[in-house]
C-alpha positions as CSV (number, residue, x, y, z in Angstrom):
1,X,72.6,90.0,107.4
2,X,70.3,86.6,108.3
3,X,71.3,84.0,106.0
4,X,67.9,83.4,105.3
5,X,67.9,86.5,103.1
6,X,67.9,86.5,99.2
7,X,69.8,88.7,97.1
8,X,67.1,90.8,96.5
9,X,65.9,90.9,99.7
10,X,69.3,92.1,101.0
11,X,69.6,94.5,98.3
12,X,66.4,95.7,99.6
13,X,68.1,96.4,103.2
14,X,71.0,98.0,101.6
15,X,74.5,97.4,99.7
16,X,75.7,93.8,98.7
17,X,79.6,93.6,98.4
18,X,80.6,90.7,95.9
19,X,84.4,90.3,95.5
20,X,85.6,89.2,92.0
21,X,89.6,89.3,90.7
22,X,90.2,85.6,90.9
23,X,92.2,85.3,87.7
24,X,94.2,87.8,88.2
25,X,94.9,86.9,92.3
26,X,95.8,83.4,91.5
27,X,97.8,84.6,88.5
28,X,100.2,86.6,90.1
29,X,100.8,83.9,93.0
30,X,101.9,81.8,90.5
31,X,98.7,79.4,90.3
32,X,97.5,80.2,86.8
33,X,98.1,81.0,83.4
34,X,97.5,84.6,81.8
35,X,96.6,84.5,78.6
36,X,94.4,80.9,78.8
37,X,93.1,82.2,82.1
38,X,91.7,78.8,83.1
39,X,91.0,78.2,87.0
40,X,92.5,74.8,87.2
41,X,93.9,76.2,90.3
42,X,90.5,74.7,91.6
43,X,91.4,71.2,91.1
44,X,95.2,71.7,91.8
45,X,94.9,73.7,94.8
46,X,91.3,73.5,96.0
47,X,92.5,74.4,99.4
48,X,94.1,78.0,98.2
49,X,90.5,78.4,96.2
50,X,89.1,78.0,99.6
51,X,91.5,80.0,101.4
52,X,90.6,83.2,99.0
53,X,87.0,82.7,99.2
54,X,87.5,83.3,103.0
55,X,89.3,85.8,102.5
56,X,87.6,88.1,100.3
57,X,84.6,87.5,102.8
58,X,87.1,88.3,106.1
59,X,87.3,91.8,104.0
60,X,84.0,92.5,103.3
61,X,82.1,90.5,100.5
62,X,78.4,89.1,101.3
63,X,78.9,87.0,98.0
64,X,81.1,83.8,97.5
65,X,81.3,83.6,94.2
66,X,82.1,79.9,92.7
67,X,85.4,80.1,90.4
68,X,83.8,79.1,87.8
69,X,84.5,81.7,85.2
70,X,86.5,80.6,82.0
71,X,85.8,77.2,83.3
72,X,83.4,76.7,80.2
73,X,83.6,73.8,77.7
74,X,85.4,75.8,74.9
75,X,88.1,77.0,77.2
76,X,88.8,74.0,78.7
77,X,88.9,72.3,75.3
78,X,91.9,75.0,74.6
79,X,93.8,73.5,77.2
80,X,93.3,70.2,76.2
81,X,90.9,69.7,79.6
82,X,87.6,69.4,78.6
83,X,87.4,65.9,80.3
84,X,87.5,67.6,83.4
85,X,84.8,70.2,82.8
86,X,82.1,68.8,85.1
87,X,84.6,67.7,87.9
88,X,86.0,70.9,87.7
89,X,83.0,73.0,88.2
90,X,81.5,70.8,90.6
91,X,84.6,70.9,92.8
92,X,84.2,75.0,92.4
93,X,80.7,74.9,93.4
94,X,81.2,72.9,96.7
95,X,84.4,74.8,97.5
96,X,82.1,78.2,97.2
97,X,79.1,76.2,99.2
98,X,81.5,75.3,101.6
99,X,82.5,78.6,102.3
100,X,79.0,80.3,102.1
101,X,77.6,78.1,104.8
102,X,80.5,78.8,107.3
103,X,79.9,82.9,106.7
104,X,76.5,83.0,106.1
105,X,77.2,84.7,103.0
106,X,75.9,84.3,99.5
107,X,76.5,81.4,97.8
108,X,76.9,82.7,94.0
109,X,77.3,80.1,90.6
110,X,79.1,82.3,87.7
111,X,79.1,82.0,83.2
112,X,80.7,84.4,81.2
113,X,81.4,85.3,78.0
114,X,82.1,82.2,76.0
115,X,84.6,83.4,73.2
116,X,82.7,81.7,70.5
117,X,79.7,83.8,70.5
118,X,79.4,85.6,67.5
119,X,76.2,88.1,66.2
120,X,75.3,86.0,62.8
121,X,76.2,82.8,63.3
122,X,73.4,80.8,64.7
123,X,75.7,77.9,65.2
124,X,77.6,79.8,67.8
125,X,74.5,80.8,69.5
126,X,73.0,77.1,69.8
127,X,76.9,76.2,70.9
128,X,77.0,79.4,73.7
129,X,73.4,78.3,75.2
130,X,74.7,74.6,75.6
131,X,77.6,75.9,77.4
132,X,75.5,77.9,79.8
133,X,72.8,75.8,80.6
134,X,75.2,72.8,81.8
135,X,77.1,75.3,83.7
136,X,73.7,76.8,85.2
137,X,72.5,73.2,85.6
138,X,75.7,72.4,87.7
139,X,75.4,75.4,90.1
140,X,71.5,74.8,90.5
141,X,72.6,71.2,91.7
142,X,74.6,72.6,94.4
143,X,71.8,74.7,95.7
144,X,73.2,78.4,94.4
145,X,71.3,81.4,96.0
146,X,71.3,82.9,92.4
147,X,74.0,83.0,89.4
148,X,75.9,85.6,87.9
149,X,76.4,85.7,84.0
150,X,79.2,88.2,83.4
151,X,81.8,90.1,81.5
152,X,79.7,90.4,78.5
153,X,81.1,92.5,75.0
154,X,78.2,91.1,73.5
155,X,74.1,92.1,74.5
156,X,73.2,88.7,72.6
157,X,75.4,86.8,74.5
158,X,74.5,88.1,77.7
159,X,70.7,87.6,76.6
160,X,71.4,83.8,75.8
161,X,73.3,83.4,79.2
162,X,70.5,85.5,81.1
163,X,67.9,83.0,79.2
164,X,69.7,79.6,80.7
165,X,69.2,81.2,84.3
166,X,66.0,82.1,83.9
167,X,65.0,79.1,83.1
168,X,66.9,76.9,85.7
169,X,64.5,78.9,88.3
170,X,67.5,81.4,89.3
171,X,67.7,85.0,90.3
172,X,70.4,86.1,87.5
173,X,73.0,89.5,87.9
174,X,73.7,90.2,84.1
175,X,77.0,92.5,83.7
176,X,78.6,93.5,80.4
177,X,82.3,94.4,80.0
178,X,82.0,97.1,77.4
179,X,84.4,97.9,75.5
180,X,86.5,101.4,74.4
181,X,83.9,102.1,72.0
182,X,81.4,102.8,74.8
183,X,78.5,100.7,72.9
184,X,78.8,96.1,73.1
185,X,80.2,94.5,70.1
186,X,77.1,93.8,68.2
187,X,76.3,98.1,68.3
188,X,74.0,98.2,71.4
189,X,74.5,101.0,73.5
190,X,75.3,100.5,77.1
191,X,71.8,101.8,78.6
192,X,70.1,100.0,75.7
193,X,71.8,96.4,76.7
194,X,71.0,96.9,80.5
195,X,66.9,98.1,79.5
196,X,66.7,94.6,77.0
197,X,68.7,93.0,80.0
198,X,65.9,94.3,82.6
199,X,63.4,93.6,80.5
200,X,64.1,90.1,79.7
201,X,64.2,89.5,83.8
202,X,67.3,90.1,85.1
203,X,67.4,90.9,88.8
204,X,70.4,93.1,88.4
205,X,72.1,94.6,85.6
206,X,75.1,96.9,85.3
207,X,78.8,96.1,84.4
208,X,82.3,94.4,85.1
209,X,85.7,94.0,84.2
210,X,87.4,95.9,81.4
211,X,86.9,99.9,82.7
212,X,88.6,101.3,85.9
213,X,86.1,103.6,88.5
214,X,86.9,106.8,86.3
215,X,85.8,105.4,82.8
216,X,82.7,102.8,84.3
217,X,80.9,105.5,86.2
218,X,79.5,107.6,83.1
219,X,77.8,104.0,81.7
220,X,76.9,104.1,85.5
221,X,74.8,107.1,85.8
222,X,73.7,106.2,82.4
223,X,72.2,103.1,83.4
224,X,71.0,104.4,86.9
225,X,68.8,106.7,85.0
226,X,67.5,103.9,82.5
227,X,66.2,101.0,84.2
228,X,64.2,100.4,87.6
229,X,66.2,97.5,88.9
230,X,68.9,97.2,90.6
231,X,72.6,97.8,89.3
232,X,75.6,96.7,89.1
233,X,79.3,98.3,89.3
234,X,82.5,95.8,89.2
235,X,85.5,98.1,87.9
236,X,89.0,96.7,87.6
237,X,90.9,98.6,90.0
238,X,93.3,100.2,87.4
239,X,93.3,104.1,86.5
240,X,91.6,103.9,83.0
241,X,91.2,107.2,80.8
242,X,89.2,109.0,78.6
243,X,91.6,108.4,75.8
244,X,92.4,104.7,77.2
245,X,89.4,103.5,78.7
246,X,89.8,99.8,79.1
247,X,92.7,97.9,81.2
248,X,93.4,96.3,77.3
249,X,93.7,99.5,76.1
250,X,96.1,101.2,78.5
251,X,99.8,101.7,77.0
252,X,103.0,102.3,79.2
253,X,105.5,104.8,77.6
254,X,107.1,104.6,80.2
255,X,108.9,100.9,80.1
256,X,110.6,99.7,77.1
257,X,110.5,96.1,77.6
258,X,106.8,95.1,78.1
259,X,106.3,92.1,75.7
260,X,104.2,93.4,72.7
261,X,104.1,96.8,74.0
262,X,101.1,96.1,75.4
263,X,100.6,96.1,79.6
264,X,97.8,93.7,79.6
265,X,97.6,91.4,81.3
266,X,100.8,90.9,83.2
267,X,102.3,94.5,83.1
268,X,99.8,96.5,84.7
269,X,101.2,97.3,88.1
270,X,102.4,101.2,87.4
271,X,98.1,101.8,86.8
272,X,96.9,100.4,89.8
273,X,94.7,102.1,92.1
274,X,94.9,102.1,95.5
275,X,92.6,100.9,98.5
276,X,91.6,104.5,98.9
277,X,90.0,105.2,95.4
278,X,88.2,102.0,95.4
279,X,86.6,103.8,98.1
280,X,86.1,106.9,96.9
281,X,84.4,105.3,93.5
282,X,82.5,103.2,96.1
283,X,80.8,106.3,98.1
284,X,80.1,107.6,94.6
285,X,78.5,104.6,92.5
286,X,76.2,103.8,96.1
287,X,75.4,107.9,96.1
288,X,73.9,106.7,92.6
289,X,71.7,104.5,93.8
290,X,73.9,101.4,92.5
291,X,73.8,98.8,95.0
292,X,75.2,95.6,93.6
293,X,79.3,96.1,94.0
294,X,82.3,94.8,94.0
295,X,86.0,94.9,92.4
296,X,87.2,92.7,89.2
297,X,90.2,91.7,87.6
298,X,93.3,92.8,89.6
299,X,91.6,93.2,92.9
300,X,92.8,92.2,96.3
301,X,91.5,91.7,99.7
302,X,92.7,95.4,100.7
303,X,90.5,97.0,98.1
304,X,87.2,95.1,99.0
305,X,88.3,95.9,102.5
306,X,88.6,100.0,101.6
307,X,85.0,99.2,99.4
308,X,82.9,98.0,102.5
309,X,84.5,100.5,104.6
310,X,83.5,103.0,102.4
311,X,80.2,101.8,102.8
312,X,80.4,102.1,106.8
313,X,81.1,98.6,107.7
314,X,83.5,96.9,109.6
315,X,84.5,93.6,108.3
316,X,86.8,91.0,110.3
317,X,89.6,92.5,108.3
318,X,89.1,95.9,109.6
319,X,90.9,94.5,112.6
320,X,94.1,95.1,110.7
321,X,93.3,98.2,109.3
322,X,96.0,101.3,108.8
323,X,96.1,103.1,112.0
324,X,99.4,105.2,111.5
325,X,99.5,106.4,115.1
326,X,101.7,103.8,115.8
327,X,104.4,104.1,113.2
328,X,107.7,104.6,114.3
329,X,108.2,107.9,111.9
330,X,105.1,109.1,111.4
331,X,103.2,108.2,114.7
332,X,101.1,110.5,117.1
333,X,101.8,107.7,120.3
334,X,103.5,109.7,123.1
335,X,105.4,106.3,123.7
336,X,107.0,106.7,120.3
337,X,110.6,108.1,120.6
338,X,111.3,112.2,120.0
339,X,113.8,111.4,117.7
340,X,112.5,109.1,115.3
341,X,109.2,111.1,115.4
342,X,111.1,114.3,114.4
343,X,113.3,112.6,111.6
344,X,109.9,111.3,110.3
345,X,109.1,114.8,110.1
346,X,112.2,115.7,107.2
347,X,109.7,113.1,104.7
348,X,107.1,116.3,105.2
349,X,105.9,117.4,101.6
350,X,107.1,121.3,101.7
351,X,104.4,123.9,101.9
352,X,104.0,126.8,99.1
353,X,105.5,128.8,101.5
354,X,108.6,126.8,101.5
């Protein structure tokens, strides 16, 4: 679409793809911590941070999202970095800018959840809104289209961060990360939290992180049905259940030596879905009406590839899509050789018939 276009205005025309996962991508390349989860990556390796950015959007994203998230005062006082909490978001922003004005794509800034919010302590809520509004105040500097406040357990939280955007002048995308008991920390239902979301001005509202496609779409079609604007889907791309609903909650019986017992973060490779379900829960969230999507936590170029195909595009990544007709085993080429082509043929899953 022409740059010129908004958010809203392209969500008008039709989907908007915005790839998320940066944690988790940079973590396993070796780049960053799991468990601080703090993207110093962007002032270690700002030309990998670039390099990502491009190719999230080489698969299919209309967003470039700034890696911002986690790079908030209170984490970065953790680490012992809060000195380099302005460079380090500025150098973010301009990396994303950078990026977004070679593509013509989206230039997004991002605040999350803050990890010191808490429901009665008004201290923690004057703390949380200072955090966001000199994180908002740093993307509006760098000329972001709008700014996305996410991964929210708390509706208060995401209230506070939707009120620093607002007032910075800024379309805002609000998404929660809800948690296994299906309502936010502070006891707001999902649809509840994305009506007081809409209603306060967000431009989209919806969810992220934290739930796979099988255990986010419910709280989708909830949502869908509750508010007028548009809405947001950003699953991890893990197989969460019914009875294990979030990526935190899934448990491995399985392996024996996961530290704690627990698979997340680091052990979560045996629930991973693949490119073609990403698809499938793509198809099914747009048949919704949801129009804001994307992948979290765990995703990879591949599986925003499989989401805008799903959506009928061809992004510059398609290029390399499967096409099996060339596979030395299981090809349909008439170059290929007999004999290869008829071993390939002994892999054949047996028919009920035998």
């Amino acid at each position: 679409m022409p740059k010129t276009l908004g958010l809203l205005d392209r969500l008008a025309r039709g989907p908007v793809i915005c790839a998320e996962g940066y944690l988790f991508e940079f973590e396993r390349r070796g780049l960053l911590q799991a468990g601080a989860y703090v993207p110093e990556v962007v002032l270690e390796r700002p030309d990998l941070v670039e390099a990502l950015h491009r190719e999230f959007v080489d698969a299919g994203s209309d967003v470039v999202e700034a890696f911002t998230y986690y790079a908030h005062r209170a984490k970065l006082r953790i680490i012992g970095r809060e000195r380099d909490l302005e460079r380090l978001n500025r150098t973010a922003l301009r990396i994303a800018k950078k990026v977004a004005k070679d593509t013509g794509a989206l230039f997004a800034g991002d605040i999350c959840n803050t990890n010191i919010y808490a429901p009665p302590d008004a201290r923690s809520h004057r703390q949380a809104r200072k955090m966001f509004d000199e994180q908002v105040g740093w993307a509006v500097d760098a000329g972001v289209d709008y700014v996305i406040g996410e991964t929210f357990g708390f509706g208060g939280e995401a209230l506070l961060a939707l009120a620093a955007i607002s007032a910075a002048g800024k379309p805002a995308v609000i998404t929660l990360s809800v948690p296994r008991e299906t309502t936010t920390r502070d006891g707001w239902s999902a649809t509840d939290a994305c009506r007081r979301l809409e209603d306060a001005g967000a431009a989209v509202v919806g969810f992220n992180c934290a739930r796979g496609p099988a255990t986010m779409m419910p709280l989708l079609r909830e949502a869908r049905a509750a508010v007028q604007c548009h809405v947001a889907a950003l699953p991890v791309p893990y197989r969460t259940t019914a009875a294990e609903p979030t990526f935190q909650s899934l448990t491995d019986p399985h392996c024996a030596c996961i530290p704690e017992d627990r698979p997340f973060p680091t052990a979560l490779d045996p629930f991973l879905c693949n490119r073609y379900e990403i698809g499938e829960f793509a198809k099914e969230a747009f048949a919704l009406g949801v129009r804001y999507l994307g992948v979290c936590c765990g995703a990879g170029p591949h599986h925003v590839r499989s989401l805008a195909e799903a959506l009928g595009r061809r992004p510059p990544a398609s290029r390399f899509s499967p096409d099996m007709s060339q596979h030395v085993l299981f090809g349909t080429d008439k170059r290929l050789r007999a004999e290869n082509l008829a071993y390939g043929r002994t892999y054949k899953r047996p028919t009920a018939a035998g």
